[in-house]
C-alpha positions in Angstrom: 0.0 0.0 0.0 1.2 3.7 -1.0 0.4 6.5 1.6 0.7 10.1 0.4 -0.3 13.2 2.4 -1.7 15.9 0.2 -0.3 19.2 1.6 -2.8 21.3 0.3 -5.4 19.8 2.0 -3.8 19.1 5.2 -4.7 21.2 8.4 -2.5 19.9 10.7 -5.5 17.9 13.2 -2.3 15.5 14.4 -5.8 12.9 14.0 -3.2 10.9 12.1 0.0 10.6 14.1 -2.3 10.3 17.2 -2.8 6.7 15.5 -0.4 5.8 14.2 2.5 7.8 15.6 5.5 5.6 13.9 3.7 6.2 10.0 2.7 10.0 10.6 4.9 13.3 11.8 3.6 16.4 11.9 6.4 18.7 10.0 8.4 22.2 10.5 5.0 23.8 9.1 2.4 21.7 11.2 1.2 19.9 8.7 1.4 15.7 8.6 4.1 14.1 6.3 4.4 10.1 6.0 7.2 9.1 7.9 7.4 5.0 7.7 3.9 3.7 6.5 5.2 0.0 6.6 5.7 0.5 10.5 1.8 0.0 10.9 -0.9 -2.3 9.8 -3.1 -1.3 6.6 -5.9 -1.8 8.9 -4.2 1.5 10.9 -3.1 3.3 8.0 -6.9 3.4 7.1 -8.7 4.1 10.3 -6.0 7.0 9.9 -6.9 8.2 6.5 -10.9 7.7 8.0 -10.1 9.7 10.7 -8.7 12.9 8.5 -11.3 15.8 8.9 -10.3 16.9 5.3 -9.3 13.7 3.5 -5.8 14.5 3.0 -4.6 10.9 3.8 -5.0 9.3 0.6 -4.3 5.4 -0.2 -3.4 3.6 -3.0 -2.3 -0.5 -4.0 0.8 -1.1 -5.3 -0.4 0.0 -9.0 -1.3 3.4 -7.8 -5.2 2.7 -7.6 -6.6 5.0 -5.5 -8.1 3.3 -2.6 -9.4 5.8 -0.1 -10.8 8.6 -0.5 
């Protein structure tokens, strides 16, 4: 699975490295960056794209199919 964090959306809620703090790291500007998205389940890496209040977690399968949201 590919995890991107789309900048523009991003808003800094932390949502994401509250769970799953070893994938997620807020950056020098507040705003989320992926930091080691094999260090957590799929499982995790979606309930954090789920719990993004603007989407900007985005998944996709190892062919780049976009898989959430």
């Amino acid at each position: 699975m590919r995890v991107k964090v789309d900048q523009q959306r991003c808003i800094g809620s932390a949502n994401c490295t509250a769970i799953a703090p070893t994938a997620f790291e807020m950056d020098a500007r507040g705003k989320s960056a992926v930091r080691d998205a094999t260090s957590v389940s799929e499982d995790k890496l979606r309930e954090a794209a789920e719990l993004c209040p603007t989407d900007a977690i985005i998944l996709e399968d190892d062919a780049g199919r976009r898989l959430y949201p």
